[in-house]
Each structure stands twice: as structure tokens, then as C-alpha cells.
N, C-alpha and C positions, 0 to 999 in steps of 0.2 A: 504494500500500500504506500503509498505516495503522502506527502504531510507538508500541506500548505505552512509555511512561517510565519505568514504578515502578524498574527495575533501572536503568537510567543515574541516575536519581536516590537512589538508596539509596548508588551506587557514589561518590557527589557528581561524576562525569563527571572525574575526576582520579587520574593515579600520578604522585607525586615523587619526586625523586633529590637519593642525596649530589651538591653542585657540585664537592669539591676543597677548591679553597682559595676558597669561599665565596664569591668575587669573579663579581659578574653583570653588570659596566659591558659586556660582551659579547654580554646576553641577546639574542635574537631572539623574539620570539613571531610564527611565521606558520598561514597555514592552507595544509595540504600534504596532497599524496598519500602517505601512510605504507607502505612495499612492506614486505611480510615474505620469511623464505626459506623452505626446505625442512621449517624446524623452527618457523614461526608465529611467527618473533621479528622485529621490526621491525628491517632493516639499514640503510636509507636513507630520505630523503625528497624530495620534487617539488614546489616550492614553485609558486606559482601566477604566476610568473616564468618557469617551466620552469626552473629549475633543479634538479639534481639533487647532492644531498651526501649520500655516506655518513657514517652514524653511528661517533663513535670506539666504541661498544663496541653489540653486538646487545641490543635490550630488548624483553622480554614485557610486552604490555596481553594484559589480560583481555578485551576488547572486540575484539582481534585475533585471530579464533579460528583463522582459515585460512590455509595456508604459499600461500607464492606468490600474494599477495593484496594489492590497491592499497586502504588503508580509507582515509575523510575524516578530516581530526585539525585540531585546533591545536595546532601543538606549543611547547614552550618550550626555546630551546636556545642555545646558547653556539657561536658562529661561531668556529673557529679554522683555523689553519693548522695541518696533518701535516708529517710529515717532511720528504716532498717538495716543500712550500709551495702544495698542496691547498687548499681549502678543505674542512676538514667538519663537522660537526654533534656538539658534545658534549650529550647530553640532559638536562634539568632536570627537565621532566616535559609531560605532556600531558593533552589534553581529544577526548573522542570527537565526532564533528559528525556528525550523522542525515544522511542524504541519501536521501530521502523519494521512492519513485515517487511520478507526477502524475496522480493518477485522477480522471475524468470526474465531475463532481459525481453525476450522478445515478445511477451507478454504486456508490454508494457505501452500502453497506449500512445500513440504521435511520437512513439521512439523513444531511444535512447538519450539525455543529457548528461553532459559532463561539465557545465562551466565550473571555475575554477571558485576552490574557498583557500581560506588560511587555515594551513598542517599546523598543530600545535603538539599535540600526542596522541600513542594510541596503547591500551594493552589490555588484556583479559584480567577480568575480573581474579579475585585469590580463591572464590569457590567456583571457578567457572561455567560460572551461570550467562555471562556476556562479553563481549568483548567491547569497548568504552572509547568511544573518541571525544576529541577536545578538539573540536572547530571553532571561527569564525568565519560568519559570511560579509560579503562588504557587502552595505544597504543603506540606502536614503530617502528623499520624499519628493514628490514631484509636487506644487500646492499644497505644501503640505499633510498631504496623502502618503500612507503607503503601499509602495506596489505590492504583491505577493509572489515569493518566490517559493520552491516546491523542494524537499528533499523526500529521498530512501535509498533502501538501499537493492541492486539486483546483484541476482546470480547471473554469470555468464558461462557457468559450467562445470561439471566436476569430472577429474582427469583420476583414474586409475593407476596407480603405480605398477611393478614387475611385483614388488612385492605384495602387495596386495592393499597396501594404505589408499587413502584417497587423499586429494586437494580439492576442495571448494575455493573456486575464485569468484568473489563478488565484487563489487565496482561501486561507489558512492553515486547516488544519482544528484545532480544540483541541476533546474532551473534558475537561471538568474530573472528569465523574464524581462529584459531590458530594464531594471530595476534600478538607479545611480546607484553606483558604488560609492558614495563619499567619505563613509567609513566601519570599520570592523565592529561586528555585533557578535558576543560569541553564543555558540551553538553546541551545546551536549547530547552527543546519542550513545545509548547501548543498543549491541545488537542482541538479542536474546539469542540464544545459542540454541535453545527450544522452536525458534525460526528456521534456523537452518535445514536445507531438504532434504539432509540425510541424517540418520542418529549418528552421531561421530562414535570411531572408535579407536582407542589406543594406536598413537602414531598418525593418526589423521591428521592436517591440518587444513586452517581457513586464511587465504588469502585477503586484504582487502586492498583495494588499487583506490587513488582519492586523486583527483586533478585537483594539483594547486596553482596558484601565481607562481610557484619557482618549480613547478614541471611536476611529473605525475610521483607519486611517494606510494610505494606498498610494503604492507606489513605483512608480516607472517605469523600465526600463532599455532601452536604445537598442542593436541590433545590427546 
């Protein structure tokens, strides 16, 4: 599936919070499973450690529309001990991360796109549940409007080895949509690995290829 940007980017992909007493020597910033409850508000998170810490106080994102629902995040948060000497999670603020179905290139409606973002990182998660990148895309406003440009991610095919492993190589999709580029916005995606069209196995890996402004960058991750 394909995932228009205009509204993560208008939203600048961020909510923050009072700290307290201002003090952040405690910060964490991870990428987590963010669970809501019954009422769409964020009570806990699932760090990619599998841990699991409730939040000291329940918080609504706007990007969180549905109760009882595990969304991708980076969150920003203040590690303390509760009463009981818990650990849990006091909130700062967070960033929404796309987790992009993986569609067959040629499946993919009016083609293929490749215009270019800014490479910042990429690596799989430490329970390899995703594999994570850290983009910007350049974006600006015409009338003070924004355009809408489009990301996902495609598969372009998977290659058999002698030995018998496999490579999936996927490809970053970017519409720019004649969109001004005036300046860099950044953009978080996981790919869920449960995306991927085949169950990987021991020795498999996943290519991904990503056009940037300083020519095309791929990654390789080993599972």
C-alpha cells in the first residue's frame, strides 16, 4: 500500500509534553509498539527489546485513531521507577513511523517511482520484528498549501541462492509529485518483516535499495 504524506507532514510527525521538572538526563528515545485502550489513548509501550512499560499517565496522538491498537512510534520518554520500583515510561513526546505494506513492483499502479529522499540510517530492529529507516523528504508549499507526496515500499523480487537461502530485494517507493523541495522534513518507517512475501529463514536476507540526492544507497540485513 502506498501512504500519502501531506498530513504527517503538515502534523511535522510530533506531540510534546510538559517534563515536570524539566530535567531529561533520563530521556529515552526508542522505537516501540505504542498499545492504546478502550478509549484510543496510548497506555503503554513495547520496545523493540520486548519490553513492555506502562505509561505514568494515558496520552492521545492524533495518528492513534483506534482503541485497542498496536501503532509504530518513536517515542520520547523519561525511564522511571513507580511506586513499587517498576519501571515505567513518563512521556515527552513522540513521532509517528509509516509501516508501509510491501507491494509487488509491478502491481503497483501508474508504475514505479523513485525520486530521491535524504539517506540518514537504516537497521533491523534487536527482536527482528522490522527493519527501520530514518529519512527525510524535501517539501514545501505552493500558496501556502501542501502538495502531497506518496511513499512505500515494493518488492522487485526474490533470487534463490545454490545454497538454498533466499534474497528479497525491495526498493523504496517516493512520489515527489512536483512538490518544492525547499527543505528537509524527516520521515520514519518500519518495515514489518511480517510484510515480507516470504517467511524468512535462517541465512535469508532483505535487501533494500533507496534513491537519494547522493545516488542510490542499499542495505542488506541478514536473518
Amino acid at each position: 500500500m502506498l501512504m500519502p504524506l501531506v498530513a504527517l507532514l503538515m502534523a511535522c510527525s510530533s506531540d510534546s509534553y510538559d517534563t515536570g521538572d524539566g530535567s531529561l538526563s533520563y530521556m529515552v528515545a526508542d522505537f516501540v509498539e505504542a498499545e492504546t485502550d478502550a478509549s484510543a489513548k496510548v497506555v503503554s509501550i513495547v520496545t523493540d527489546r520486548d519490553e513492555r512499560l506502562w505509561l505514568t499517565r494515558s496520552v492521545k496522538f492524533d495518528w492513534a485513531e483506534k482503541p485497542d491498537t498496536a501503532y509504530r512510534s518513536l517515542i520520547y520518554y523519561n525511564k522511571v521507577k513507580d511506586g513499587n520500583g517498576q519501571y515505567v515510561a513518563e512521556p515527552v513526546g513522540a513521532t509517528q513511523v509509516l509501516t508501509p505494506a510491501v507491494t509487488a513492483t509491478a502491481d503497483i499502479k501508474g508504475g514505479m517511482k523513485t525520486d530521491p529522499v535524504v539517506f540518514e540510517s537504516a537497521w533491523k530492529s534487536h527482536n527482528g520484528k522490522y527493519i527501520n529507516l530514518d529519512l527525510s523528504v524535501k517539501t514545501g508549499t505552493v500558496d501556502g498549501e501542501y502538495g502531497q507526496q506518496t511513499v512505500g515500499m515494493a518488492c522487485d523480487g526474490i533470487d534463490t541462492r545454490t545454497d538454498g537461502t533466499r534474497l528479497v530485494r525491495l526498493t523504496l517507493y517516493h512520489d515527489q509529485a512536483s512538490v518544492p523541495e525547499y527543505y528537509s522534513a524527516k520521515l520514519y518507517m518500519s518495515i514489518p518483516v511480517e510484510y515480507i512475501p516470504i517467511e524468512l529463514s535462517a541465512g535469508d536476507e532483505v535487501q533494500v535499495s533507496i534513491a537519494t540526492y547522493g545516488g542510490q544507497v542499499v542495505k542488506t540485513f541478514g536473518f
